[in-house]
C-alpha positions as CSV (number, residue, x, y, z in Angstrom):
1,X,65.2,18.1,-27.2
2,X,63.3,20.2,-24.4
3,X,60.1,21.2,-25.5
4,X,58.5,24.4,-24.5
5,X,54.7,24.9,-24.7
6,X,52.6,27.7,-24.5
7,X,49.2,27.7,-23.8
8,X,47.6,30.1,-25.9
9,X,48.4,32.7,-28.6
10,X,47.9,35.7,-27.1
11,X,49.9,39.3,-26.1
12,X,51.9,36.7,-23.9
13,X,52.4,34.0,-25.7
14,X,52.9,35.8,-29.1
15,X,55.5,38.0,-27.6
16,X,57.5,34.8,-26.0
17,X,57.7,33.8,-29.5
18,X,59.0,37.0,-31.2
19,X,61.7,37.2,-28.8
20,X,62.9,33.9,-29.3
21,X,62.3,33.5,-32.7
22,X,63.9,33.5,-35.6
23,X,67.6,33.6,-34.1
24,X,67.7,33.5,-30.4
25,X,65.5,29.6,-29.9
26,X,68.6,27.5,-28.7
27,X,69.0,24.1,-30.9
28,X,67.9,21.6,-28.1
29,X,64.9,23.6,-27.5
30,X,61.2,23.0,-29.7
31,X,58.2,24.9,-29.1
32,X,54.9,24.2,-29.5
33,X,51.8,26.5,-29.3
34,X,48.2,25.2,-28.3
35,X,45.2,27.6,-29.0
36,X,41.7,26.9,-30.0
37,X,42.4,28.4,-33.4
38,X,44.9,28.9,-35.8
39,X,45.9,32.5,-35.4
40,X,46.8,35.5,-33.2
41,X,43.5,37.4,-32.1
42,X,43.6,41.1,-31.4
43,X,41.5,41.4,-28.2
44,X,41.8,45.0,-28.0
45,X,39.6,44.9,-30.9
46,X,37.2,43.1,-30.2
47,X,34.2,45.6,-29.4
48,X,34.9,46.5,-33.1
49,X,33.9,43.4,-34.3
50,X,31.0,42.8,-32.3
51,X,29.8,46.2,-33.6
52,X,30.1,45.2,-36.9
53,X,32.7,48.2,-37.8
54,X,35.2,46.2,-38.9
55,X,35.8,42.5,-41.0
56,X,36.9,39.7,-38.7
57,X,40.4,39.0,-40.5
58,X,40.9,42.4,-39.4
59,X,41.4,41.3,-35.8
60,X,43.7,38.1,-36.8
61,X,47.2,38.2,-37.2
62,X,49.2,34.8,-38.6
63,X,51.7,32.8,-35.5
64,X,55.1,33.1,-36.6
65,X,56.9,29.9,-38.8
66,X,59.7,28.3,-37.9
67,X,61.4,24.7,-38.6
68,X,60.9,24.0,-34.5
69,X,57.8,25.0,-33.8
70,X,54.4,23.0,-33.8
71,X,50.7,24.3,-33.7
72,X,48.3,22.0,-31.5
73,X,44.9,23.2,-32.0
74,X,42.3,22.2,-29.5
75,X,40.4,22.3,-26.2
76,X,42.6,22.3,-23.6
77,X,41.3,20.7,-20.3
78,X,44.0,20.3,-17.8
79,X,47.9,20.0,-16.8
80,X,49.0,17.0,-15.2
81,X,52.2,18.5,-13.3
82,X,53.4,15.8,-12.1
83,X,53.9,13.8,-15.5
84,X,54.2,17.0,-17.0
85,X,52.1,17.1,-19.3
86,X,49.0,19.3,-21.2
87,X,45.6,17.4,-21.3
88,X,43.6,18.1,-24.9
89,X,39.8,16.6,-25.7
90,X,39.7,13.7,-28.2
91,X,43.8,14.5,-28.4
92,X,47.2,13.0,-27.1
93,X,48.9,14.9,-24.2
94,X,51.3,17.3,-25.1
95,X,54.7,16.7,-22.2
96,X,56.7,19.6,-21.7
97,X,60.1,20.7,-19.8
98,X,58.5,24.3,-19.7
99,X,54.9,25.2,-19.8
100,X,53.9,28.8,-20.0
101,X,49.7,29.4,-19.4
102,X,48.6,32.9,-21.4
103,X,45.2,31.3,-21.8
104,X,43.3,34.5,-21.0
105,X,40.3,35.6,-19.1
106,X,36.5,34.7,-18.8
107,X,33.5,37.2,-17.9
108,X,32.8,37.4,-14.0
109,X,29.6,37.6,-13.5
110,X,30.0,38.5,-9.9
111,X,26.5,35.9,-8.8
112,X,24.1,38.1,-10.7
113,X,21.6,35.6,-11.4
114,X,20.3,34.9,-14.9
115,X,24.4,37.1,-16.0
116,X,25.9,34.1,-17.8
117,X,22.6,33.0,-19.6
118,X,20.9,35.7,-20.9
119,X,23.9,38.2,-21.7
120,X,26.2,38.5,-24.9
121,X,29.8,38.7,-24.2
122,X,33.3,39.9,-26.2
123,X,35.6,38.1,-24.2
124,X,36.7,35.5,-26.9
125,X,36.8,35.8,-30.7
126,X,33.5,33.2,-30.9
127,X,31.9,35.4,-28.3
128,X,32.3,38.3,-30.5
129,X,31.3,36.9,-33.8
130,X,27.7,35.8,-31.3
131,X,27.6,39.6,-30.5
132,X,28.3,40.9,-33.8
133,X,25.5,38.6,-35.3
134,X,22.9,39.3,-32.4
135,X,23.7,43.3,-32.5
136,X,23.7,43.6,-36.6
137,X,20.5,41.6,-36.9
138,X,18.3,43.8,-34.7
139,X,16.0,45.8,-35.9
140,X,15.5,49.7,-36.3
141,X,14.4,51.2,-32.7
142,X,15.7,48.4,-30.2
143,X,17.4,48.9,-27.6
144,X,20.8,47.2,-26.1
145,X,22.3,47.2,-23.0
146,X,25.7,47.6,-22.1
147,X,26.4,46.2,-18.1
148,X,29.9,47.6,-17.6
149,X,31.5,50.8,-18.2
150,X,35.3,50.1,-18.2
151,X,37.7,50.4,-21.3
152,X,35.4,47.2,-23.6
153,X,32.3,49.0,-22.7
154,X,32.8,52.5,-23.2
155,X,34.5,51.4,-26.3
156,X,31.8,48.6,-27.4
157,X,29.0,51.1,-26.9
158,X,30.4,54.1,-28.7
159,X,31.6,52.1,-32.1
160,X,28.0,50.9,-31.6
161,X,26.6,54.1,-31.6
162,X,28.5,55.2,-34.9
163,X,27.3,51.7,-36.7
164,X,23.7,51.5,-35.6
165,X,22.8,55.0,-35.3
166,X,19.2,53.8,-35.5
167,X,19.6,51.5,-31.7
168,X,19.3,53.0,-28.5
169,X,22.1,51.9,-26.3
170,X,21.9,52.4,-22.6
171,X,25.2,51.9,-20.4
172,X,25.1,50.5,-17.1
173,X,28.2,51.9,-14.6
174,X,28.0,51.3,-10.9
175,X,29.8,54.6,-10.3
176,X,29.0,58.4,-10.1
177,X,31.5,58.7,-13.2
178,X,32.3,56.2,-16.2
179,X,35.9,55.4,-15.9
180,X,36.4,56.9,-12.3
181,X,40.0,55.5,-12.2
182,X,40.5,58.1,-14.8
183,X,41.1,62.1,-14.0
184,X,37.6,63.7,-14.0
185,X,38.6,65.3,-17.0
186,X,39.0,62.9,-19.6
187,X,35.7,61.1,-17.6
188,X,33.6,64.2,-18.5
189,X,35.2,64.3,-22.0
190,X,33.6,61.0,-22.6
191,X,30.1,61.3,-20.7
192,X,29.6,64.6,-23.1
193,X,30.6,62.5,-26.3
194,X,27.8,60.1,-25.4
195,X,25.8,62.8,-24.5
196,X,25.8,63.9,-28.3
197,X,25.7,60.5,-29.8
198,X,22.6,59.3,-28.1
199,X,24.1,56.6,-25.6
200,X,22.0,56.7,-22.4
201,X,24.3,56.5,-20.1
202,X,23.0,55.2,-16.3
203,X,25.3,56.0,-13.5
204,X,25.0,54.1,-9.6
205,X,23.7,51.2,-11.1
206,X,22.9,47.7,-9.6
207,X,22.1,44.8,-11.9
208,X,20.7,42.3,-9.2
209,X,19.7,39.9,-11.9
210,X,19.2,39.1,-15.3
211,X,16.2,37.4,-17.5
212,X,15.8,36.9,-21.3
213,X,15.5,40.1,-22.9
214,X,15.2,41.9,-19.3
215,X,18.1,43.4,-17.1
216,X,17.0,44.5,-13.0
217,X,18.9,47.5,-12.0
218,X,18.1,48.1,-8.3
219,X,15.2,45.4,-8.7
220,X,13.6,47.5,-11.5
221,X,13.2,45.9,-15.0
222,X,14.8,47.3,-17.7
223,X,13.5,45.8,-21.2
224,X,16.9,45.3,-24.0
225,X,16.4,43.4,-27.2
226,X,20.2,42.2,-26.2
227,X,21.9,42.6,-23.4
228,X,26.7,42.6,-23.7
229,X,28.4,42.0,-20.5
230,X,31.5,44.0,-19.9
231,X,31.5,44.0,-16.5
232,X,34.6,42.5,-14.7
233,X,36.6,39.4,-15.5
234,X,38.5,36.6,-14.0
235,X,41.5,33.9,-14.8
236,X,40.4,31.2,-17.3
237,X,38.4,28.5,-15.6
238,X,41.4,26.0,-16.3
239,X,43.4,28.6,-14.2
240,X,40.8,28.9,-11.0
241,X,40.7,25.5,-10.8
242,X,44.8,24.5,-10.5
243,X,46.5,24.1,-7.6
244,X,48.0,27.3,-6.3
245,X,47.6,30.6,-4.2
246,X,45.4,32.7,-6.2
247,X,43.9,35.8,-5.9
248,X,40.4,37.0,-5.3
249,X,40.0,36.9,-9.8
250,X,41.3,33.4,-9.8
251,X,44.8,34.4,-10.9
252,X,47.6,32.7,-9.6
253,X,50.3,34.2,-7.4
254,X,54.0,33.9,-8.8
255,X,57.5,34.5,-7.8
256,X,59.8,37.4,-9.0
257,X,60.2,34.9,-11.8
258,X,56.9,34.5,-13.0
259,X,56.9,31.0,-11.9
260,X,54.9,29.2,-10.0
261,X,56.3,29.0,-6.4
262,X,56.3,25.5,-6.1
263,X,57.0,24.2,-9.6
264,X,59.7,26.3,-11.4
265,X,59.0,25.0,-14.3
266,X,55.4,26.5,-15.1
267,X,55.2,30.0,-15.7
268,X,52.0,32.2,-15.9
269,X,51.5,35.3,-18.4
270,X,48.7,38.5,-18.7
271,X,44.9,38.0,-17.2
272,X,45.8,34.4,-15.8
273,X,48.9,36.3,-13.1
274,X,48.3,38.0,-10.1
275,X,50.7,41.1,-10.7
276,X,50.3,44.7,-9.4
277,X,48.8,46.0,-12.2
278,X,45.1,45.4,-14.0
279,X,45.8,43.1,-16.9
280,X,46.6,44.4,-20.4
281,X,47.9,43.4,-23.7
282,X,51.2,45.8,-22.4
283,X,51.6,43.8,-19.2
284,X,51.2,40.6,-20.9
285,X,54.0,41.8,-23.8
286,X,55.8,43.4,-20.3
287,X,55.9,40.1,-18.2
288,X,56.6,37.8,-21.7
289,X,60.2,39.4,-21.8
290,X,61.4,39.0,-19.0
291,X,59.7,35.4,-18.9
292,X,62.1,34.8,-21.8
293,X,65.1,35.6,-20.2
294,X,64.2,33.6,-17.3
295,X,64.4,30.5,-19.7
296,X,67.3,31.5,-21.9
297,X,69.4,31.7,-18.7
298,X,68.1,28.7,-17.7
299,X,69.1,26.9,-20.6
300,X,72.0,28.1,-20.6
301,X,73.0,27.7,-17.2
302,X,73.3,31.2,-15.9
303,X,72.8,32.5,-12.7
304,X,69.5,34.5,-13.0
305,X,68.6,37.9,-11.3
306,X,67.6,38.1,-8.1
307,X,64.0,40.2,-9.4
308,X,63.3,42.1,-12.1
309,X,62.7,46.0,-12.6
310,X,58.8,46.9,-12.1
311,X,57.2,46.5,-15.8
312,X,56.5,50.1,-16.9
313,X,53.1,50.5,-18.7
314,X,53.0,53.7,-21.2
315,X,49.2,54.6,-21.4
316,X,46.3,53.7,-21.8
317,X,44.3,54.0,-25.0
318,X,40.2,54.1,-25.8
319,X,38.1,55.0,-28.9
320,X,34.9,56.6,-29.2
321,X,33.8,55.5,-32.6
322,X,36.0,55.9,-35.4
323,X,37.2,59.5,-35.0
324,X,37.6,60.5,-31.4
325,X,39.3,59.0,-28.7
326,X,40.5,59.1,-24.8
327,X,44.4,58.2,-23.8
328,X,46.5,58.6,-20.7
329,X,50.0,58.8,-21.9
330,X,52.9,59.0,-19.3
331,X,50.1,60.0,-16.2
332,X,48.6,63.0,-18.8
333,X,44.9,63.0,-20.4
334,X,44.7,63.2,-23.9
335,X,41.1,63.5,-25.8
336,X,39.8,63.9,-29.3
337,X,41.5,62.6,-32.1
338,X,44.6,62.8,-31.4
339,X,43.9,60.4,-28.7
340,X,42.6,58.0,-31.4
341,X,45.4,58.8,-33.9
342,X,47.5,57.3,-31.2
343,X,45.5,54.4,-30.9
344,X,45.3,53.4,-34.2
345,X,48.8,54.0,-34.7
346,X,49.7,52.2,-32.2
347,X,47.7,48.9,-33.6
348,X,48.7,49.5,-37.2
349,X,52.5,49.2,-35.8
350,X,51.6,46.0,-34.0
351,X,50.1,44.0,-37.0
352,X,52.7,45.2,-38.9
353,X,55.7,43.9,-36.7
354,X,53.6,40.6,-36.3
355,X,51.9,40.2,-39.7
């Protein structure tokens, strides 16, 4: 029996699953899933949880049954490729034939001193539940700070602003705009919102370090009863530390094939690839599928293609709160709440075609 592992449940590793299971997992093949804990989480969702808006089973979906697949839960803390095999703490190695890492991303702190200490984070379902339980038990008046004002923080401090009405949230961007990728419209849409729901929002700025309860932005202290990092993220530290051409987050560079380039028989998918685009639960779900065929041709014996078609991305979707939203949906800007119909309808399909 070959045995396939994937190294976390994630988009990726979730989606390899669904398109191999229940019908199309050859007999001779196994597979077994290693992951801290013992379901799917919803990343997306995160900044929900740590705002306290909604229930933590909310954000878990169950990994899929079958009669040849096996659930390792553990700490993972290194791949041996040459006996092929996946190192666990306090556990037996797992061998594989094929070894697919999906193990995620970590906050990058990018050398702000004091960053990793004295900051909350919602880059892993235990980071979130930390956040959730720091944010929820402040009291009336304090104030938080958001350092990063991508997609997590825009959406971490608006559901923040809805749930704790009585807080006084201050975001942090280093730009002129929060979310200058996006068209100026659908920027200004957003900076009005939090104009209206009493998020502070503090453009050009600088976080040159951080202490307990204090964030510097250009050298001046800022007091926050707690401080959430959103701002920027790299490959999973078992990731940076492999052998491999990587990129300047850590991620390592693949072939057409999603495979390393010198060992064909470890493939990388979502925030742990280098790939044209900035990581997303699409990509991930994108770059699974045609990970999959890779290996169904291969054990089967078929010629594979040459490359594969660019993955095409749909959109991107962002709440504000419970009620409005921001989208761009094939390259147009969408706001309000149909922008957050979207979103929500775009989750509820999810959980209910993996639940």
């Amino acid at each position: 029996m070959k045995n396939l592992v994937i190294l976390g449940g994630g988009y990726g590793g979730m989606k390899i699953m669904s398109e191999l299971l229940p019908n199309d997992l050859p007999e001779d093949v196994t597979i077994t899933l290693v992951d801290r804990v013992p379901y799917h989480c919803l990343k997306t969702e995160f900044y929900a949880l740590a705002a306290g808006t909604i229930s933590d089973i909310e954000v878990r979906v169950a990994f899929p049954e079958h009669p040849r697949v096996r659930f390792q839960y553990g700490e993972i803390i290194g791949v041996d490729t040459d006996a092929k095999k996946v190192l666990l703490k306090d556990k037996e190695p797992i061998v594989y034939d094929d070894l697919v890492i999906g193990l995620g991303c970590e906050d990058k702190y990018h050398g702000v001193p004091g960053a990793h200490q004295f900051t909350y984070s919602i880059q892993s379902i235990a980071n979130s539940r930390a956040t959730y339980s720091a944010l929820n038990n402040l009291p009336p008046g304090s104030v938080v700070g958001i350092v990063g004002a991508g997609l997590s923080g825009v959406e971490l401090a608006s559901e923040l602003s809805e749930s704790r009405e009585d807080l006084k949230v201050k975001l942090f961007d280093r730009g002129k705009h929060i979310l200058s990728a996006f068209p100026d419209r659908l920027s200004k849409y957003v900076e009005e919102w939090f104009n209206s729901h009493n998020v502070e929002v503090i453009n050009n700025a600088n976080i040159t370090r951080v202490e307990e309860n204090t964030l510097y932005n250009h050298d001046q202290p800022i007091y926050c009863d707690v401080i959430v990092w959103t701002a920027g993220i790299q490959a999973n530290k078992l990731v940076r530390e492999m052998e491999g051409e990587k990129d300047h987050s850590g991620r390592l560079l693949l072939t057409p094939h999603h495979h390393l380039p010198h060992d064909e028989n470890i493939f990388v998918v979502g925030d742990c690839a280098s790939l044209p685009h900035a990581p997303s639960a699409q990509l991930a779900e994108g770059q699974a599928v045609q990970i999959v065929e890779v290996l169904k041709k291969r054990w089967a014996g078929e010629k594979l293609p040459e490359a594969f078609p660019q993955i095409k991305l749909k959109g991107v979707l962002g709440s504000l709160g419970k009620k409005h939203g921001f989208a761009m949906v094939a390259d147009l800007p969408v706001t309000g709440r149909v922008a957050r119909l979207i979103k929500s309808g775009v989750l509820w399909m999810y959980k209910f075609h993996n639940g």
